[in-house]
C-alpha positions as CSV (number, residue, x, y, z in Angstrom):
1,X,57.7,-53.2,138.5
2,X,60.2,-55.7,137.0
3,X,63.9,-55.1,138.3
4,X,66.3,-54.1,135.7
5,X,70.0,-55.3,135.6
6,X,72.3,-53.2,137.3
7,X,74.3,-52.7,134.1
8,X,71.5,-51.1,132.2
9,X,71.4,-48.6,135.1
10,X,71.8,-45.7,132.4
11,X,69.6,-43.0,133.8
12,X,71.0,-43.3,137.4
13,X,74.6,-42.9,136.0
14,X,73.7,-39.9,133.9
15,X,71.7,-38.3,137.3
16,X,75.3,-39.5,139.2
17,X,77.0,-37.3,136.6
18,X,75.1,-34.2,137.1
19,X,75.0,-34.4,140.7
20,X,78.8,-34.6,140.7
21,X,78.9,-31.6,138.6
22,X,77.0,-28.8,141.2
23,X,76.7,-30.7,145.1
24,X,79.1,-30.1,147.4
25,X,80.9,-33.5,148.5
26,X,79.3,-33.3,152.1
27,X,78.0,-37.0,151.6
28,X,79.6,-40.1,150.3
29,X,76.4,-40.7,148.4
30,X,75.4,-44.5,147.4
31,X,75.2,-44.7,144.0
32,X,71.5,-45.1,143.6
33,X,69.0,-42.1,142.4
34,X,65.2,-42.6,143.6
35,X,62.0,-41.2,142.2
36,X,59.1,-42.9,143.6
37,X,58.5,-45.0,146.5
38,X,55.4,-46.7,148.1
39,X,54.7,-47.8,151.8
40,X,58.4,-49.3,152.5
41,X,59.6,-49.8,149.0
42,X,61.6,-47.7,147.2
43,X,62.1,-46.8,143.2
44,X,65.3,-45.9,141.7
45,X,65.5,-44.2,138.4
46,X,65.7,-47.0,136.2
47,X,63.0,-49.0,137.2
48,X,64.4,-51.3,139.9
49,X,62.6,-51.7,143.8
50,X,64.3,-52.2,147.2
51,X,62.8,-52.6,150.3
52,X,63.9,-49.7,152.9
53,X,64.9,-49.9,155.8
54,X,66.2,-46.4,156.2
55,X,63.3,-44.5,155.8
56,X,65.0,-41.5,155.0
57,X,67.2,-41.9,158.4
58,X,64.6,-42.8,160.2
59,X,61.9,-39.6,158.8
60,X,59.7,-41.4,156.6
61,X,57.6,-42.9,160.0
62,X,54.7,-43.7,157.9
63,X,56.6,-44.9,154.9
64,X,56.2,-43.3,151.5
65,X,53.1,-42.4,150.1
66,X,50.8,-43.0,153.1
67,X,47.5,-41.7,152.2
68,X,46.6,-39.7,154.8
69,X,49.7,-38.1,154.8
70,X,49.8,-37.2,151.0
71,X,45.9,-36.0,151.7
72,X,46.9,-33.8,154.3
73,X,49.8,-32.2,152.2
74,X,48.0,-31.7,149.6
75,X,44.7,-30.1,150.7
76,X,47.4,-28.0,152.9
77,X,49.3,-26.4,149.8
78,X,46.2,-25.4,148.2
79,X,45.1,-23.3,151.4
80,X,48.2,-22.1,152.8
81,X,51.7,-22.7,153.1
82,X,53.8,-19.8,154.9
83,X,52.8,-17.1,157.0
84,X,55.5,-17.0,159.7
85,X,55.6,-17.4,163.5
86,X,54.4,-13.9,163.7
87,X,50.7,-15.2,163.2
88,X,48.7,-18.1,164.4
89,X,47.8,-21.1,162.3
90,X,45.1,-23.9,163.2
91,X,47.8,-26.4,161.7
92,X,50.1,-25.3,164.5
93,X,48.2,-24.9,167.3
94,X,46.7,-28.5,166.6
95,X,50.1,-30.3,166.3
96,X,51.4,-28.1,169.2
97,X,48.1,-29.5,171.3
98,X,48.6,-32.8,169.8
99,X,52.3,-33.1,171.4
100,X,51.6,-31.9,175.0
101,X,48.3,-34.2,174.9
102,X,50.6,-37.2,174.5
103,X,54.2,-36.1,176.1
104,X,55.2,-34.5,179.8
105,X,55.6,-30.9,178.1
106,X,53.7,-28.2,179.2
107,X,54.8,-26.3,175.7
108,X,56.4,-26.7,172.3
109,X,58.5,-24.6,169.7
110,X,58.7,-26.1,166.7
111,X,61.5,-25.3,164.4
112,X,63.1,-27.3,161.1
113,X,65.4,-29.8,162.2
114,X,66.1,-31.8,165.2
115,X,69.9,-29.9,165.2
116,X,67.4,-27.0,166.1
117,X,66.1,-28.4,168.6
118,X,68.9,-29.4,170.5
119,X,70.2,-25.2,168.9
120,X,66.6,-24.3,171.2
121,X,67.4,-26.7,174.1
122,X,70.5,-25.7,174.8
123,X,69.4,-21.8,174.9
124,X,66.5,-22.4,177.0
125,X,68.3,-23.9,180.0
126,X,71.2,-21.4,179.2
127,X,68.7,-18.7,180.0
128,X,66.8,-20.9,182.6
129,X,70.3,-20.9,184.3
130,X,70.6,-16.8,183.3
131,X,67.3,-16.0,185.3
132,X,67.7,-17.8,188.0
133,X,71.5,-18.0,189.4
134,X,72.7,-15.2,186.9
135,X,75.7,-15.2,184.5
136,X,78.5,-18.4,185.8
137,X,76.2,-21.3,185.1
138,X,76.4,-21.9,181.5
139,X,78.1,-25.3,180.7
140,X,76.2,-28.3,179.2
141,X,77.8,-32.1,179.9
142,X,77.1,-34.4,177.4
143,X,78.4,-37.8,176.6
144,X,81.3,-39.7,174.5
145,X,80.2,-40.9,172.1
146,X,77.6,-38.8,170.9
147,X,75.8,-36.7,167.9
148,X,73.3,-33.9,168.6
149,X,73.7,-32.0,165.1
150,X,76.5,-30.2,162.8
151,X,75.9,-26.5,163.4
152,X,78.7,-25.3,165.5
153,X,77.1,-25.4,169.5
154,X,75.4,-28.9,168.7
155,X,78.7,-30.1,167.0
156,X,80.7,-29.0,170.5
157,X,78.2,-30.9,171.6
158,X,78.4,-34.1,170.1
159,X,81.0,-36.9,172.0
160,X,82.7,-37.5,168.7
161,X,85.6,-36.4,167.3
162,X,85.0,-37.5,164.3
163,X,82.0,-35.3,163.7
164,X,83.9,-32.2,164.5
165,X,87.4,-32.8,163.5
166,X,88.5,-30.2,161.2
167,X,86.3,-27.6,162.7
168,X,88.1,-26.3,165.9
169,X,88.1,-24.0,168.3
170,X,84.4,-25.8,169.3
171,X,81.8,-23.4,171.1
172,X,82.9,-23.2,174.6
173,X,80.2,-24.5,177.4
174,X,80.5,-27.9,176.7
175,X,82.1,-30.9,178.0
176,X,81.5,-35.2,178.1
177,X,81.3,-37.6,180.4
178,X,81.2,-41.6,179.6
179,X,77.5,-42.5,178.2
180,X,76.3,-45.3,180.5
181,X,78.7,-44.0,183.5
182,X,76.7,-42.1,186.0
183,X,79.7,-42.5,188.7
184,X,81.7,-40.5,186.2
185,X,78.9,-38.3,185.1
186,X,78.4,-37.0,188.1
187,X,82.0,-36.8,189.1
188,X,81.9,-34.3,186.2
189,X,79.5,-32.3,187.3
190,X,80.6,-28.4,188.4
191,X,79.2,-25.5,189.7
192,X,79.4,-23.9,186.4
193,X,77.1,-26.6,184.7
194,X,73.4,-25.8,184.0
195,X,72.3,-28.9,181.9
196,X,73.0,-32.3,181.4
197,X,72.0,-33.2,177.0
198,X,71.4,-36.9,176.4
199,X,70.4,-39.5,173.9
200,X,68.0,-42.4,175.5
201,X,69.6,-44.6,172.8
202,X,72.6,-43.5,171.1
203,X,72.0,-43.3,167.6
204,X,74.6,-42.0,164.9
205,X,77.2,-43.4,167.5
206,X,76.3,-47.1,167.0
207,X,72.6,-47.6,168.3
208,X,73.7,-48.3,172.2
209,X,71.0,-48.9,175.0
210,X,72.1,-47.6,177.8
211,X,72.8,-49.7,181.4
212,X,69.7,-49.9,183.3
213,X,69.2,-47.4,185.5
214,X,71.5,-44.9,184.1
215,X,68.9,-42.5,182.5
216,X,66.9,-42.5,186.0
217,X,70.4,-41.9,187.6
218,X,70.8,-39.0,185.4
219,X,67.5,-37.4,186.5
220,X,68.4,-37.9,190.2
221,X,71.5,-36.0,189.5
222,X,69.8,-33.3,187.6
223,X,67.6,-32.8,190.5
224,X,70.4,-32.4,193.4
225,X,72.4,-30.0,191.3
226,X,69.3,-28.0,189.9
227,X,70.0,-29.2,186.4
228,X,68.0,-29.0,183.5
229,X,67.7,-32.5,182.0
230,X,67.6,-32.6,178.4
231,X,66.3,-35.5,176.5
232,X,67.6,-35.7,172.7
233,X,65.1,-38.1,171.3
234,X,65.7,-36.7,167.5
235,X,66.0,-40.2,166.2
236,X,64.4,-42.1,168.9
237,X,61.4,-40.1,169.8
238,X,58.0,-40.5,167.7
239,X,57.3,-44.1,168.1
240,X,60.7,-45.4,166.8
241,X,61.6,-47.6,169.8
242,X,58.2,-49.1,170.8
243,X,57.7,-46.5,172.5
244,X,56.1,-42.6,171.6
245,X,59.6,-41.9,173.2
246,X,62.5,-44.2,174.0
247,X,63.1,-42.9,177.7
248,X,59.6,-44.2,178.7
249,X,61.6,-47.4,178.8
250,X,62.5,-46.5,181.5
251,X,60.0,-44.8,183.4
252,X,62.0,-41.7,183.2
253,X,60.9,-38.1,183.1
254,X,62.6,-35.1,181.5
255,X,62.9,-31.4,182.0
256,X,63.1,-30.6,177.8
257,X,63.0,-32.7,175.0
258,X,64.1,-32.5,171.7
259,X,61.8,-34.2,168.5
260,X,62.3,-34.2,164.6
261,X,63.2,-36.9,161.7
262,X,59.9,-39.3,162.3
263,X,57.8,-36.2,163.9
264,X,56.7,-34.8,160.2
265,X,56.5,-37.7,158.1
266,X,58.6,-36.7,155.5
267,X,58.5,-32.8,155.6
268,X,61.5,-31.0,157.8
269,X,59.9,-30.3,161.2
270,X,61.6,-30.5,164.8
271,X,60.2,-29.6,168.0
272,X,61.4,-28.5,171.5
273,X,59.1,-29.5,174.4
274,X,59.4,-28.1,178.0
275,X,57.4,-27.9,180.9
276,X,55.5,-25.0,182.0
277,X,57.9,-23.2,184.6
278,X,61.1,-24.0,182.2
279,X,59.7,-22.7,178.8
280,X,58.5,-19.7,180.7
281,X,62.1,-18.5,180.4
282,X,61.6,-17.7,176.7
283,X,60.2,-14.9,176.4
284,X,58.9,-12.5,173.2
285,X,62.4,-12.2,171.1
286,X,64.8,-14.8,172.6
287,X,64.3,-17.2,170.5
288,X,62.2,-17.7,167.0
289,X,62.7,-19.1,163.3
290,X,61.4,-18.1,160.3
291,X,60.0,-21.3,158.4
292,X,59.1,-23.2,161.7
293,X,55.6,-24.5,162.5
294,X,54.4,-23.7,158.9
295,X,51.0,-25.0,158.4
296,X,52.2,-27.8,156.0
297,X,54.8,-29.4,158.1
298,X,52.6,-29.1,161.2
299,X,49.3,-30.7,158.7
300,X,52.1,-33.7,158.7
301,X,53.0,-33.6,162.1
302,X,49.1,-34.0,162.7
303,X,48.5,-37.2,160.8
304,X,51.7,-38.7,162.2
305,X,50.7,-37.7,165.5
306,X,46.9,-39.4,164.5
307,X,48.1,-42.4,163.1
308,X,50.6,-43.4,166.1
309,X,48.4,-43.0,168.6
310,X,44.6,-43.5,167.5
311,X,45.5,-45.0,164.0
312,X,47.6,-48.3,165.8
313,X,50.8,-47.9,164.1
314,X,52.7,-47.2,167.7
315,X,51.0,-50.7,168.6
316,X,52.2,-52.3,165.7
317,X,55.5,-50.9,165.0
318,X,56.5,-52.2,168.7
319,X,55.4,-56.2,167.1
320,X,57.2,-55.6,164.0
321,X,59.8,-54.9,166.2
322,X,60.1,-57.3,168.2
323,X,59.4,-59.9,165.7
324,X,62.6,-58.2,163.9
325,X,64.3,-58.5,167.0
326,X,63.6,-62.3,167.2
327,X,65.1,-62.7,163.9
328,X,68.3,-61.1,164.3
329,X,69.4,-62.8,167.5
330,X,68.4,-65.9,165.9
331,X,70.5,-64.8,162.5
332,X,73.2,-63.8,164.9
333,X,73.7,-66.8,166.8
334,X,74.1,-68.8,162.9
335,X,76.4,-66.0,161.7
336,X,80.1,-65.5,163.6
337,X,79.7,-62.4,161.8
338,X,77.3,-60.8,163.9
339,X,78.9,-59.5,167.4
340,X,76.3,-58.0,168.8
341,X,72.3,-57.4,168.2
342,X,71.7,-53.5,169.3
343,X,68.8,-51.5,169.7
344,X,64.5,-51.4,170.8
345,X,61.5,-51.6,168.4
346,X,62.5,-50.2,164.9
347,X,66.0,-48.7,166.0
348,X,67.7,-51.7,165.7
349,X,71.9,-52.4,164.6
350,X,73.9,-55.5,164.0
351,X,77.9,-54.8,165.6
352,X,79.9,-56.7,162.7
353,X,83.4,-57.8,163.2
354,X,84.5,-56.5,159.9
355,X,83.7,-53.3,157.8
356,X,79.8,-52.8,157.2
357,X,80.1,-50.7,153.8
358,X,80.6,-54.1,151.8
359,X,77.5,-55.3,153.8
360,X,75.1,-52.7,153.1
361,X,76.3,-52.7,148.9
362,X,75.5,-56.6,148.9
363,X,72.2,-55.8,150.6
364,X,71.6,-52.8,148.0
365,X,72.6,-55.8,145.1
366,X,69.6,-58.0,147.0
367,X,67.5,-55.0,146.9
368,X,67.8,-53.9,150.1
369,X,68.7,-50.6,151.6
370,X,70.1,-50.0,155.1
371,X,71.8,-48.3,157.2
372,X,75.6,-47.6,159.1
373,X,76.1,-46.2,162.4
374,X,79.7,-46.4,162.6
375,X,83.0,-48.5,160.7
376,X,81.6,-51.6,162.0
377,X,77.6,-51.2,162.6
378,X,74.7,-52.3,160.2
379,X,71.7,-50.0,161.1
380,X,68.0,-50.3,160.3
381,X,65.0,-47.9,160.7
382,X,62.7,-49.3,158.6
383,X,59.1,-47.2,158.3
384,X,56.6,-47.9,161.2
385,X,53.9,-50.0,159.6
386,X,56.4,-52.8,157.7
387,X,54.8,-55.5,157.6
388,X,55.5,-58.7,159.1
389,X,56.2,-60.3,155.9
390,X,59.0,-57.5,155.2
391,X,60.3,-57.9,158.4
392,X,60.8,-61.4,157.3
393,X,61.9,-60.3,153.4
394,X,65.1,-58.1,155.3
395,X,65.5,-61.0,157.9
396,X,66.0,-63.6,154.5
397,X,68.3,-61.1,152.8
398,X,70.3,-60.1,155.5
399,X,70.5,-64.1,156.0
400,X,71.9,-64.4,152.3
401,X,74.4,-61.5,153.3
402,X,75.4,-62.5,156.2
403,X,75.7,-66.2,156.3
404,X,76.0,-67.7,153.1
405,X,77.3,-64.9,150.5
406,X,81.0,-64.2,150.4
407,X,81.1,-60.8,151.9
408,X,84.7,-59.2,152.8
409,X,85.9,-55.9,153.8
């Protein structure tokens, strides 16, 4: 479809207007209202096409409109939709078999969000700690910066006060150590700590990698002080980095781990893994949620599942990513722009020495959307089977952007 001015936007305006009139201002939206999208391209409401490379935050793993996917939705809504946890579903217990086939868990909750998850993770080595030392041991460490969710114990959670400003007294039980120092991590360490909650790649907090070795330090500490180790791989779990999950990087094992945004597809699923002898400290009524592993989010979870690992798209996400990769430290050393090139696979960032926001409107204008993760950061999470001619369409307009339009903060 033909792109349309962006002066004869009139139906995204009048959508704008309505919005304006009922949402809560929790979002500093982006003026743009889509309706339709297809594979990695997106359409707004008047008719014009951008290339994503946002992917609904990173969700939309198999872009929008994959067949399978859609097939699988659909055939799911006219069978059944909701029953509750109280009941078994195949759709469930196939997902669930799916994700301990492929990961070190021994067992999986699924719930709606990837905040949930971490909501779940937390709990369970809470009560891990409860069963086996008693009440004392409750405190989780976590790291500056950070972001694990906005409900209140994964917001006391989260390494930025940013995220939580405004929102005081936190939960108590948490506390944050330097991400990437283990001397100070596990100078932090007390007694009263029962888990140590990490991202393999720091997402909302700028799309950091950490130092070599640090994750593997982490599970040596968790290991002397009887720690459960708690992977949050919410945004970089499900194929996102190359890898199924980013901490296979680095040939490192957890005790839980935490799934969501590119584990459904599309449709809100998250997931708690844990091995055998730690998820055997839920037990009937500790934990639950009522929408969680309904049969259609888990059909999706399925054919995500299918397609990353039989279907080739891990395989070829990890090229596209690296072929990306290529690009951008090649853009970055023509730009003086470009500080920094950040990330694995698909979860990749530019550091900018100025504001991004003027950045990501004149890639919106070249009909492009991205990503921030921060003042400063350009983020991209494109879907997992761009092409590699789109991954050379965003490395051409990010080109224009960055090195020969007039962009200014």
């Amino acid at each position: 479809m033909a792109n349309i001015p962006l002066v004869a936007r009139t139906v995204t305006a009048s959508l704008i207007a309505r919005a304006d009139r009922v949402l809560m201002h929790t979002y500093a939206r982006t003026p743009v209202a889509f309706v339709a999208g297809e594979g990695c391209r997106l359409t707004d409401a008047d008719g014009r096409t951008y290339l994503d490379l946002a992917a609904g935050v990173g969700v939309c793993s198999l872009g929008h409109g994959h067949p399978r996917l859609v097939q699988a939705l659909q055939n799911q809504v006219d069978r059944l939709i909701q029953v509750s946890n109280l009941y078994y579903t195949e759709p469930m217990i196939t997902a669930a078999e799916r994700l301990v086939a492929c990961s070190f868990g021994d067992r999986v909750f699924f719930c709606n969000s990837g905040a949930e998850a971490n909501e779940g993770a937390i709990k369970l080595a809470r009560k891990r700690s409860f069963d086996d030392h008693g009440p004392g041991r409750y405190r989780v460490l976590s790291f500056t910066p950070s972001f694990h969710g906005r409900t209140l114990a994964t917001l006391s959670a989260t390494g930025n006060e940013k995220i939580w400003h405004g929102f005081t007294p936190l939960v108590d039980g948490f506390d944050h150590a330097p991400y990437g120092d283990l001397a100070a991590t596990a100078a932090a360490v007390t007694d009263a700590h029962c888990a140590i909650l990490v991202e393999p790649i720091l997402g909302e907090s700028g799309v950091v990698v950490p130092p070599a070795g640090f994750l593997a330090g982490l599970r040596r500490l968790a290991d002397e002080r009887g720690l459960t180790l708690i992977f949050d791989c919410v945004q970089a779990g499900m194929g996102r980095t190359g890898k199924l999950f980013a901490y296979q990087h680095e040939g490192v094992v957890p005790d839980v781990m935490t799934l969501a945004k590119g584990l459904g597809g599309g449709p809100p699923i998250g997931a708690l893994l844990a091995t055998e002898e730690i998820a055997s400290h839920f037990t009937p009524g500790s934990h639950g949620s009522t929408f969680a592993a309904n049969p259609l989010v888990c059909a999706g979870a399925t054919v995500v599942l299918d397609e990353l690992l039989d279907g080739g798209v891990l395989e070829e996400a990890a090229e596209r990513g690296a072929r990306f990769r290529i690009g951008l430290e090649a853009l970055a050393a023509r730009s003086a722009r470009i500080v920094e090139v950040r990330g694995r696979g698909l979860m990749l960032a530019l550091l900018l020495d100025s504001p991004v926001a003027p950045v990501l409107d004149a890639l919106r204008a070249a009909g492009v959307i991205a990503l921030s993760a921060g003042p400063d950061v350009l983020r991209m999470l494109p879907p997992l089977i761009i092409s590699e001619a789109e991954v050379d369409e965003a490395l051409a307009a990010l080109e224009r952007v960055l090195c020969r339009d007039a962009v200014s903060g």
